[in-house]
C-alpha positions in Angstrom: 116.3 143.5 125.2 118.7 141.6 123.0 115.6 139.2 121.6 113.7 143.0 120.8 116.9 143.5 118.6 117.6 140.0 117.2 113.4 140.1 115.7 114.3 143.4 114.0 117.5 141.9 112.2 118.4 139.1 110.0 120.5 136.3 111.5 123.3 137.5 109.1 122.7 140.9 110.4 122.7 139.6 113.6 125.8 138.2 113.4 127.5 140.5 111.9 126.7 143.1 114.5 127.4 141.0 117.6 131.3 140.5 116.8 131.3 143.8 115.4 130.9 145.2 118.4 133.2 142.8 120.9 135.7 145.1 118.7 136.2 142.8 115.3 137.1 145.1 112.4 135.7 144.4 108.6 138.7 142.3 107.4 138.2 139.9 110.7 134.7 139.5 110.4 135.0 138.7 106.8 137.5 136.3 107.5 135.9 134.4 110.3 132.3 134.1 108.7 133.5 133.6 104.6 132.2 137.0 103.4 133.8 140.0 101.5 134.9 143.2 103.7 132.7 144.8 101.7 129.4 142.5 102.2 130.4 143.0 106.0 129.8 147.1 105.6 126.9 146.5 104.1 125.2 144.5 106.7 126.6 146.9 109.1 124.9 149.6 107.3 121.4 148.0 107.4 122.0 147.1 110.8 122.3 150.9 112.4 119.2 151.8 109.9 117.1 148.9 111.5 118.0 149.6 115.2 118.0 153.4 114.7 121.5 153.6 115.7 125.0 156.2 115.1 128.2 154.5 116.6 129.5 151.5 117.9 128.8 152.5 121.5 124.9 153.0 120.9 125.1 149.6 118.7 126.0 147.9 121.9 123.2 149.1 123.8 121.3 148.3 121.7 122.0 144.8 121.8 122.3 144.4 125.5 119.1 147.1 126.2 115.8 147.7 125.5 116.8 150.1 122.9 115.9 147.2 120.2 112.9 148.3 118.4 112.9 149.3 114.9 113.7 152.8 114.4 110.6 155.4 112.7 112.4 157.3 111.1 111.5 157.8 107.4 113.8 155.1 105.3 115.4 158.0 103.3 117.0 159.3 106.3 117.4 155.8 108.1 120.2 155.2 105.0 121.5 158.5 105.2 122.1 158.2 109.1 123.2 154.8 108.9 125.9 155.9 106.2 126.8 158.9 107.6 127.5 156.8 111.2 129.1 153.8 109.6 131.5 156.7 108.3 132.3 158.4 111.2 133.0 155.4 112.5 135.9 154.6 110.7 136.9 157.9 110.4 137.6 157.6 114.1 138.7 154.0 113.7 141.7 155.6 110.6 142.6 158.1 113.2 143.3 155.3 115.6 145.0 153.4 113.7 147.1 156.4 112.2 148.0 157.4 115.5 148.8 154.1 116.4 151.4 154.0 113.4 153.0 157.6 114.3 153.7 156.5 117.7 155.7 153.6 116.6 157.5 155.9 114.8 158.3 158.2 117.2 159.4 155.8 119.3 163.5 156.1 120.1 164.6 152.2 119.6 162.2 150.9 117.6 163.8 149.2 114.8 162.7 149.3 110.8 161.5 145.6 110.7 158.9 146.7 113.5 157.8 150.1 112.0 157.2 148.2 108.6 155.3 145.6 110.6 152.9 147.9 112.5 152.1 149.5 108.3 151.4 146.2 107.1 149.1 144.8 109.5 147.4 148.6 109.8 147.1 149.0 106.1 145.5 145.3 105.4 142.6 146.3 108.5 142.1 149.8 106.9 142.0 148.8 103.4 139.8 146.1 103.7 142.5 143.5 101.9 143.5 140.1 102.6 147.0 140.1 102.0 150.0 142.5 101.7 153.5 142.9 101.2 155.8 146.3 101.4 158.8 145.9 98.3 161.8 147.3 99.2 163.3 149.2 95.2 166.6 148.1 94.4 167.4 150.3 91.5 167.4 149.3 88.1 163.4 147.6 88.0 164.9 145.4 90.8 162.4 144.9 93.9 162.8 142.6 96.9 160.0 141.8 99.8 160.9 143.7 102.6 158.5 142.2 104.9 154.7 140.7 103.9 151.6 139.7 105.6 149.2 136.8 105.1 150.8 135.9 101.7 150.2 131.7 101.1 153.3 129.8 101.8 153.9 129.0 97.8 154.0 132.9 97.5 156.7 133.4 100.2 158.6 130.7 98.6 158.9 131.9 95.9 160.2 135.7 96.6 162.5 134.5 98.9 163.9 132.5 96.7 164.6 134.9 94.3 165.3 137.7 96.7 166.1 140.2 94.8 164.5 140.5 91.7 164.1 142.4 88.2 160.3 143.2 87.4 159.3 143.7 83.4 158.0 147.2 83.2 154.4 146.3 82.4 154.1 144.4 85.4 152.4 146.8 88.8 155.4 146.7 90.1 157.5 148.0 87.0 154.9 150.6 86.1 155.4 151.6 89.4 159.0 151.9 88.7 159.2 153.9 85.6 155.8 156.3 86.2 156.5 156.8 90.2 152.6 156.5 90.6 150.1 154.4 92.2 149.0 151.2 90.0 146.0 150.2 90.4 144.8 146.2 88.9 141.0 145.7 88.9 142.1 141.9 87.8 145.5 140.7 87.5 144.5 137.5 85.6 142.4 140.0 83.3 145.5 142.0 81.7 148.1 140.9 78.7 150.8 140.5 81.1 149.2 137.6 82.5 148.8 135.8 79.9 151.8 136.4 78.5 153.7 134.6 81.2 155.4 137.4 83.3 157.1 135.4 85.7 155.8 138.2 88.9 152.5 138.1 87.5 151.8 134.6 87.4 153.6 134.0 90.9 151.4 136.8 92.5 147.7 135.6 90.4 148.6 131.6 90.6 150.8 131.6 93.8 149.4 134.2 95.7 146.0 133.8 94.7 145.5 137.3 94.2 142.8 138.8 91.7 142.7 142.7 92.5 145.4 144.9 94.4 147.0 148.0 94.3 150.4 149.2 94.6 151.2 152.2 96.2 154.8 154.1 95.6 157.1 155.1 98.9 158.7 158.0 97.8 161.0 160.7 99.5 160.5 163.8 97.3 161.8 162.5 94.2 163.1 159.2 95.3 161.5 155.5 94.6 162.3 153.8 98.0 159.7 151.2 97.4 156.2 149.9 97.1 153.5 148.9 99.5 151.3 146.4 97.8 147.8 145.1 99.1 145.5 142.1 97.8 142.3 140.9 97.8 141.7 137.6 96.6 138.9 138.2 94.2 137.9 140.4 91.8 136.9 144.0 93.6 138.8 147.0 92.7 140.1 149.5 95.5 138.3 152.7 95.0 139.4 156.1 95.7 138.7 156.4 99.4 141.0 152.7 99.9 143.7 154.6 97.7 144.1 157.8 99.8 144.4 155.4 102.7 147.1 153.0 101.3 148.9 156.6 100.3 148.7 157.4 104.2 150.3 154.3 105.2 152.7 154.6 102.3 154.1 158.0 103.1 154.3 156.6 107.1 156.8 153.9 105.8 158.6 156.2 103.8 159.1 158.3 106.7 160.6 154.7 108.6 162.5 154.1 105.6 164.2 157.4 105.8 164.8 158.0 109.6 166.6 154.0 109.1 168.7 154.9 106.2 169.9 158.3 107.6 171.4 156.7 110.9 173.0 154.5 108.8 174.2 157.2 106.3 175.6 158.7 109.7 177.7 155.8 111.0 179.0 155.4 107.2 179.8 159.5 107.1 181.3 159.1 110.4 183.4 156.3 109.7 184.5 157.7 106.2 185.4 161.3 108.0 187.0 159.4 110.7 190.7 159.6 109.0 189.9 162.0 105.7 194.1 162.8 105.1 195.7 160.9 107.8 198.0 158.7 105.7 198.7 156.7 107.9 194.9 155.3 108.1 194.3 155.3 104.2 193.7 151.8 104.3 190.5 152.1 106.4 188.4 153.9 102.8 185.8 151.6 102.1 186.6 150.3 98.3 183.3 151.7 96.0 182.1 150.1 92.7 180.9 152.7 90.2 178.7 150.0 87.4 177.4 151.6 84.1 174.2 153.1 84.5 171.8 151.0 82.9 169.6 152.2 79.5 165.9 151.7 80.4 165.7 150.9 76.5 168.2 148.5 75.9 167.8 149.1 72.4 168.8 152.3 72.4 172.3 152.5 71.4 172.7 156.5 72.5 171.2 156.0 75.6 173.6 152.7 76.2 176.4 154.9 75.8 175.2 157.9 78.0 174.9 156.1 80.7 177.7 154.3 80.4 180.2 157.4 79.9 178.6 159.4 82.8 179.4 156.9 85.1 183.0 156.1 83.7 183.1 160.0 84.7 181.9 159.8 88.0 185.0 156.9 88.7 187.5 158.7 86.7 187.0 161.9 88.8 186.6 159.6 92.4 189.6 157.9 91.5 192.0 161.3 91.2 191.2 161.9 94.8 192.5 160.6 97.7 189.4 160.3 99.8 188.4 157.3 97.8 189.4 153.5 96.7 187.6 152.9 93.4 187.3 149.9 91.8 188.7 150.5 88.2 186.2 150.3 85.4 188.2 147.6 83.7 186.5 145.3 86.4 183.4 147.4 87.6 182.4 147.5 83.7 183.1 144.0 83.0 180.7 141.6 81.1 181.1 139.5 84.4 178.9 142.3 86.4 176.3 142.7 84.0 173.9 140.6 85.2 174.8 141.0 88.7 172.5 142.6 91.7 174.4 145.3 93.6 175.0 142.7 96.2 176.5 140.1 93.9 178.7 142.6 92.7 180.3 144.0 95.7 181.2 140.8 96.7 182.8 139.9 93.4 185.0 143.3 93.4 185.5 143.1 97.0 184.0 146.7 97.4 181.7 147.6 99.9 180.1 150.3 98.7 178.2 150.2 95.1 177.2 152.9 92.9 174.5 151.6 89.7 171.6 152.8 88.5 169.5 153.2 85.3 168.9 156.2 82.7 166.4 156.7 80.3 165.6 158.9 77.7 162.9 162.1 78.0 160.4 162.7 75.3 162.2 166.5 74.5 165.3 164.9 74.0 166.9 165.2 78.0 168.0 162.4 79.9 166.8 161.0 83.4 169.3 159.7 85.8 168.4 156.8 88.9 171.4 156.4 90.5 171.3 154.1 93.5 174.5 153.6 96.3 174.7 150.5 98.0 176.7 149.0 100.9 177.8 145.6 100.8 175.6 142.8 103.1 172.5 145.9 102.8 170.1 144.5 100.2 167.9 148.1 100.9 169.6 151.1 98.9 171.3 153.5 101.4 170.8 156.6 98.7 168.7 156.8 95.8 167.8 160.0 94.2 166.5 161.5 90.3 169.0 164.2 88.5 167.2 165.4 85.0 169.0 167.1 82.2 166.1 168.4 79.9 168.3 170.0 77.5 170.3 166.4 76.9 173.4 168.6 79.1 175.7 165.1 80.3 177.8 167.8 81.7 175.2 168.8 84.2 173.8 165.7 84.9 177.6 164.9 85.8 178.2 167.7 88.2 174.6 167.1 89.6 175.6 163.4 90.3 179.1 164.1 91.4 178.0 166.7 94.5 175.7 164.6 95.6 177.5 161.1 95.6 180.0 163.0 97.5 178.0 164.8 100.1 175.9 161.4 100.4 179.2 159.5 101.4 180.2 162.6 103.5 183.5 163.5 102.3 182.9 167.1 102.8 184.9 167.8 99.2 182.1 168.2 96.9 183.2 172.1 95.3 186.6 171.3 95.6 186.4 167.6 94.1 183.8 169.4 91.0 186.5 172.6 90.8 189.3 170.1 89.9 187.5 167.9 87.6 186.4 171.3 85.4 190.5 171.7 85.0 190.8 168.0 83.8 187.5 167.7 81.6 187.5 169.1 78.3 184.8 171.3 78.2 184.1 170.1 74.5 181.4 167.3 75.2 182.7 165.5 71.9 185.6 165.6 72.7 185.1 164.5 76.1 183.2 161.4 74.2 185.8 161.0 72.4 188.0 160.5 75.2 185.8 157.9 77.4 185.7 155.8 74.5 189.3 156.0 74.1 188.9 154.7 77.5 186.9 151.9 77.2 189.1 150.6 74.1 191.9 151.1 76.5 190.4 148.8 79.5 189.9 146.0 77.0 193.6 145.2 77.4 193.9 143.5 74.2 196.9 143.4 71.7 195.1 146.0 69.0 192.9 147.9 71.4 195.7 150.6 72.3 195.4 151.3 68.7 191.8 152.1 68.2 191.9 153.7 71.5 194.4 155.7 69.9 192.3 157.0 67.0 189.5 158.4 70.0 192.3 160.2 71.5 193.8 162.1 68.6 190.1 163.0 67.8 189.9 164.3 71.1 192.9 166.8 70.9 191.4 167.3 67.2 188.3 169.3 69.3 190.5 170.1 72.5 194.4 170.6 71.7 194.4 171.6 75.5 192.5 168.4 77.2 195.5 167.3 79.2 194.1 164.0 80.1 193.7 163.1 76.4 197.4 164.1 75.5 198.6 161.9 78.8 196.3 159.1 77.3 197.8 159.4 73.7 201.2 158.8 75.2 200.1 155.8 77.0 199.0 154.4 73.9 202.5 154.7 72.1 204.6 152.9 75.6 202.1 150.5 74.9 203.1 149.9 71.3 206.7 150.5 72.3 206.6 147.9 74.7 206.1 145.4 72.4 208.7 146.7 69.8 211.7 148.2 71.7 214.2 148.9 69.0 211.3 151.8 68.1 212.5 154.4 69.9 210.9 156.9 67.6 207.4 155.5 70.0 208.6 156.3 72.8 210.2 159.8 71.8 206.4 160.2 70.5 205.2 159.1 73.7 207.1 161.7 75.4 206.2 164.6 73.1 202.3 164.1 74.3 203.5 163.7 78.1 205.2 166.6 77.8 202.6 168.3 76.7 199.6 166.8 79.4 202.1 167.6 82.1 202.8 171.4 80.8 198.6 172.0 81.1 197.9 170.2 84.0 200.9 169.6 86.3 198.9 168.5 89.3 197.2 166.1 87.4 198.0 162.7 88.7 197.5 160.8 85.2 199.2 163.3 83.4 202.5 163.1 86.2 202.4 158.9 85.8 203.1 159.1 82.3 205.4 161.5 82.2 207.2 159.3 85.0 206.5 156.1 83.0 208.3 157.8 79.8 210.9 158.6 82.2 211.6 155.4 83.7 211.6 153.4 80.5 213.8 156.4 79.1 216.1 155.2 82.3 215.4 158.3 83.9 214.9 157.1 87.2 215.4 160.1 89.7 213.1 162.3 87.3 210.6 159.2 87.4 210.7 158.8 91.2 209.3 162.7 91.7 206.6 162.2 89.0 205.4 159.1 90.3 205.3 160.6 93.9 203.7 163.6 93.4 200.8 161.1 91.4 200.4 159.1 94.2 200.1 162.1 96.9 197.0 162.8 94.6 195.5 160.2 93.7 196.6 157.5 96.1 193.7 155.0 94.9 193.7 155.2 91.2 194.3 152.0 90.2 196.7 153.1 86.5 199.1 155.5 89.0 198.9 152.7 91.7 200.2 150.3 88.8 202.8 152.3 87.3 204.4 153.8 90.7 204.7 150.0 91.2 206.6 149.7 88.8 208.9 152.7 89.6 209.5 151.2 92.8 210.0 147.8 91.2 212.9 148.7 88.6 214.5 150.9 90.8 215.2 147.7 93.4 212.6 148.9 96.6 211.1 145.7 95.7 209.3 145.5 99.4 207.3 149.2 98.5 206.8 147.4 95.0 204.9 144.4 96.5 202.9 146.8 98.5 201.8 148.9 95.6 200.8 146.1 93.1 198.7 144.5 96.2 196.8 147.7 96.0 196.9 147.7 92.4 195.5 143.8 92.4 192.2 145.3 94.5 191.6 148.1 92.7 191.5 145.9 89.5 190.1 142.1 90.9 189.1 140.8 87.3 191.6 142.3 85.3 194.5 141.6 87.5 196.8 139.0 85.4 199.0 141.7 84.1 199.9 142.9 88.4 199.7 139.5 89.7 202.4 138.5 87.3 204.9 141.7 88.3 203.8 141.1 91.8 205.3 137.7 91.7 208.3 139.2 89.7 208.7 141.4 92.7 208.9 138.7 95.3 211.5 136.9 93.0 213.5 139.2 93.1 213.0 139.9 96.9 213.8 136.4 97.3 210.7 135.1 98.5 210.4 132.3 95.5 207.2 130.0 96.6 205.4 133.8 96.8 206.3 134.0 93.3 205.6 130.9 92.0 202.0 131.2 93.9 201.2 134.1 92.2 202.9 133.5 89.1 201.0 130.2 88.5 197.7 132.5 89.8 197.5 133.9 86.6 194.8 132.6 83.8 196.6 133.6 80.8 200.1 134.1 81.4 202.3 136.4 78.8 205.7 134.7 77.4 208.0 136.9 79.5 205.4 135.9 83.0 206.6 132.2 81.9 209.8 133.3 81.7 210.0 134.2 85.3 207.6 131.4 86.6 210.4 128.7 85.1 213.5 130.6 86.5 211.5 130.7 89.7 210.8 126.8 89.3 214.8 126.5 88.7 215.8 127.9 91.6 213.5 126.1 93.7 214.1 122.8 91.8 210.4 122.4 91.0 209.5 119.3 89.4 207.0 121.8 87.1 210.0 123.6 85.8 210.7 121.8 82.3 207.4 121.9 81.3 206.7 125.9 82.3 210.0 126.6 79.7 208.2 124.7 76.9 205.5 126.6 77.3 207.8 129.8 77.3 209.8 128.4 74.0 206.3 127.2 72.4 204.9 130.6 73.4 207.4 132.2 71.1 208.0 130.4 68.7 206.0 132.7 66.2 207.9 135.8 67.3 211.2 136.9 67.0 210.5 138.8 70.3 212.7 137.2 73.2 212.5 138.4 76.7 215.8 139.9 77.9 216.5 141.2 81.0 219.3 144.0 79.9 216.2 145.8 78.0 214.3 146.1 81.1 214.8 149.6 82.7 216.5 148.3 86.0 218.2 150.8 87.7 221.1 148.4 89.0 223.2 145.8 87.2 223.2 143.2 90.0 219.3 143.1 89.4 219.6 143.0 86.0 222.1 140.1 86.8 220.3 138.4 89.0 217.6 137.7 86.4 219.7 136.4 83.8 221.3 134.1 85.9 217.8 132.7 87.1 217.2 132.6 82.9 220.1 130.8 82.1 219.9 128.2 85.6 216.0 127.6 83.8 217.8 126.8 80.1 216.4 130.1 78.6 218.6 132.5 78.3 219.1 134.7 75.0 221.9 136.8 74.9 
């Protein structure tokens, strides 16, 4: 009888065993009588000792039966049976449970949010914790709470309002990060980091109440996809057993994780194979962002610059192809993105697909690469994945990463795409960091920076006479400097010396054909220009320096409706940077007639040049704008320290009545200069 089997037990014990088996598990007991998980298993196990019992079932009966008596069996073997039972019970209960999560799985419709819900609530029960939440990794040390259970309202609060967020690296979370193993914190209040204010830390020990968890690592092979973290609110370490069952429901999520983020790498390689060449649908390539990859030490300098000339690579080699609209570096690189998320950034630049990531340094001297792609309005990476160099070779870290990327987005061109940029890299890595820095000087769009831009370049061609790019660089950097003295021709014959020479060794090249065709045009070479500019843009339809300059082809030779189309394209491929192409896009629709367009643009710019005045107050003239005196005393003001005066006859136009129409505007505005 049940009274046979109440005398033999404790109340406690009594207890315990009654709701244990109406089918409570550990965590639920706990919870409804104020006692640990753990205290529950142990009254559990002197329970079945007492009553003589080996699994739930005879537990039962011998509660409702006359099965109640103590047991006489030797105490030595009542603990051993009563152990061995307890764990065959949950053996059978993990299975359950396990089985439970697989089918979920399986299932065909079952969304992400409800496979990561069925974990979390199986994991807490299993584990014997009272709270839990599964991080989704964002690259970078950057987490956000994918979905969490039990967590006190003060802790949700928080995470949500930071959404997502960077870890420090000696946090659980960060160790995770950078060791790609399980972490496991006897006492979170007990360690440095606590005390030292960690902002996670605190929020999870003071906020969350927690005092011991663990944090498990969802991996795919060799990629982070994020962390399942469990809690117990006081001090009771998860021991080996709890581990290799938080590792389980890890690797389950991972699996959920996975199956979501390949349909959705499906519809995104279906949508960017829809119309690979068909020119006709161009417009319908998603714009990507390629960010410097960030240095895990921040204080090293070397590292700094690794990362960020691999990923200038990656968008210099995207950009000369016509299967994708990248975001020039001048804007993805900008001190503006820095501190960005992924998410933050893609809306800035107007790109919906992100590519960022972090490197760090190996102990024999290689390099580690994280990259991570993102799609705009998707906090959850759609690709993550490790590339190592051990030998410190950037060049194969670079090919590694550009096959990869490419097959990711599902262009289908990853040998050709790697093929072609071998014939435009120099296969002399100083030189090739040379060049990059060149870049980067370049991009800075400042009055001197064509100049020590210039110095990178010739030290380039110092290690590679034959880098095409670097010679079709070195002539950009003497237009430049002949732009802004004319009378030099001597610059501009130098400029086309070094264009005729990047054209000669790569004539398909698309930067190498622009400034030949820019040397041509401001030679007054139009025809000759025209070709060069044309064959540029048939390969790479999406680099933002071609884009600009076949602009300007179109502009001065008076197709000033393809002009305006072509420094809109140029505008997006270059948001923050975009001054210089928002003022010749309103010089464009001056000259097509479409004044208020102008002026809108015109006035658009933050820091407008002396000759982007100039055509703002001839604009003003014509319209009668009551703005119009005071934009020419800006103009006269702005060069007043230069003998430099803007004058239409020394622009290349390739017809007089355009040239004619401008000075007219100039001298109706009072600022003429013959």
């Amino acid at each position: 009888m049940m009274e046979q089997a109440k005398e033999a037990l404790s109340n406690r014990e009594f207890e315990v065993a009654t709701v244990y088996v109406d089918g409570q598990n550990y965590k639920e007991i706990a919870r409804a009588l104020g006692i640990a998980p753990s205290t529950v298993r142990t009254h559990l196990r002197t329970v079945y000792r007492k009553l003589g019992v080996t699994s739930r079932t005879e537990l039962t009966q011998a509660l409702d039966a006359q099965v109640g008596t103590a047991s006489t069996t030797p105490r030595n073997d009542q603990d051993l049976i009563a152990e061995l039972s307890l764990e065959l019970d949950e053996a059978l209960r993990r299975e359950r449970i396990l089985a439970r999560v697989l089918r979920i799985i399986s299932q065909q419709g079952q969304s992400l949010d409800a496979v990561i819900s069925a974990v979390l609530d199986h994991a807490l029960e299993i584990c014997d914790a009272e709270f839990g939440i599964l991080f989704e990794y964002q690259g970078d040390l950057r987490f956000r709470a994918k979905q969490s259970r039990n967590i006190t309202p003060e802790f949700g609060k928080w995470l949500k309002e930071r959404d997502i967020f960077a870890v420090d690296p000696d946090t659980g979370l960060g160790r995770l990060a950078t060791g790609l193993t399980t972490v496991n914190i006897a006492d979170v209040r007990g360690e440095n980091i606590y005390q030292e204010g960690a902002p996670l830390r605190i929020a999870t020990a003071d906020l969350g109440k927690a005092r011991s968890f663990v944090a498990i690592p969802i991996m795919w092979g060799e990629r982070l996809l994020g962390a399942l973290t469990v809690y117990r609110t006081r001090v009771h370490p998860f021991n080996g057993r709890k581990l290799e069952l938080a590792q389980l429901f890890a690797d389950q999520a991972a699996i959920a994780i996975e199956n979501a983020s390949n349909e959705r790498l499906f519809e995104l390689n279906s949508e960017n194979r829809r119309f690979p060449r068909a020119s006709n649908h161009k417009s319908e390539l998603a714009f990507l962002a390629i960010l410097p990859f960030r240095a895990v030490d921040q204080d090293d300098a070397k590292l700094r610059t690794v990362g960020r000339r691999l990923a200038s690579s990656i968008s210099i080699e995207l950009a000369s192809s016509p299967l994708f609209r990248v975001i020039d570096q001048a804007s993805s690189f900008s001190q503006k993105t820095s501190n960005m998320s992924p998410m933050e950034t893609a809306e800035l630049l107007g790109a919906r697909l992100v590519l960022s990531g972090s490197i760090r340094g190996l102990p024999d001297g290689g390099y580690r690469i994280a990259p991570t792609l993102h799609e705009a309005g998707r906090p959850a990476p759609i690709w993550n994945e490790l590339f190592t160099s051990p030998d410190g070779s950037t060049n194969a870290l670079f090919e590694s990463l550009l096959a990869s990327l490419c097959a990711t987005i599902g262009t289908g061109v990853e040998r050709r795409l790697l093929d072609a940029a071998k014939t435009r890299r120099s296969s002399n890595p100083s030189a090739m960091d040379h060049f990059l820095e060149g870049l980067e000087l370049h991009h800075l769009h400042g009055p001197d920076s064509f100049l020590a831009a210039r110095h990178h370049f010739e030290s380039a061609l110092g290690l590679d006479p034959d880098f095409a790019r670097a010679q079709a660089a070195q002539a950009i950097t003497f237009v430049r400097e002949w732009f802004w003295d004319s009378e030099n021709l001597g610059l501009l014959n130098t400029a086309e010396k070094h264009a005729r020479t990047a054209v000669t060794l790569a004539p398909q090249d698309s930067w190498s054909q622009t400034v030949w065709g820019v040397v041509a045009l401001y030679s007054r070479r139009h025809t000759e220009a025209e070709a060069s500019f044309e064959t540029a843009l048939d390969g790479a339809p999406y680099d933002y320096y071609v884009v600009s300059r076949a602009a300007l082809g179109k502009f001065y030779s008076g197709e000033f409706d393809a002009a305006i189309q072509l420094f809109q394209r140029a505008i997006k491929l270059d948001p923050l940077h975009a001054d210089r192409q928002r003022g010749m896009l309103g010089h464009a629709y001056f000259h097509a007639g479409q004044y208020d367009l102008a002026i809108s643009n015109l006035k658009g710019i933050e820091e407008p040049l002396s000759w982007e005045l100039a055509w703002l107050t001839c604009c003003q003239a014509i319209k009668g704008d009551a703005e119009q005196c005071a934009t020419a005393e800006r103009y006269r003001a702005s060069i007043q320290s230069s003998s430099m005066r803007y004058k239409a006859r020394n622009r290349p136009f390739q017809h007089d009545a355009d040239t004619k129409r401008l000075e007219a505007a100039m001298q109706k505005a009072g600022i003429f200069y013959d």
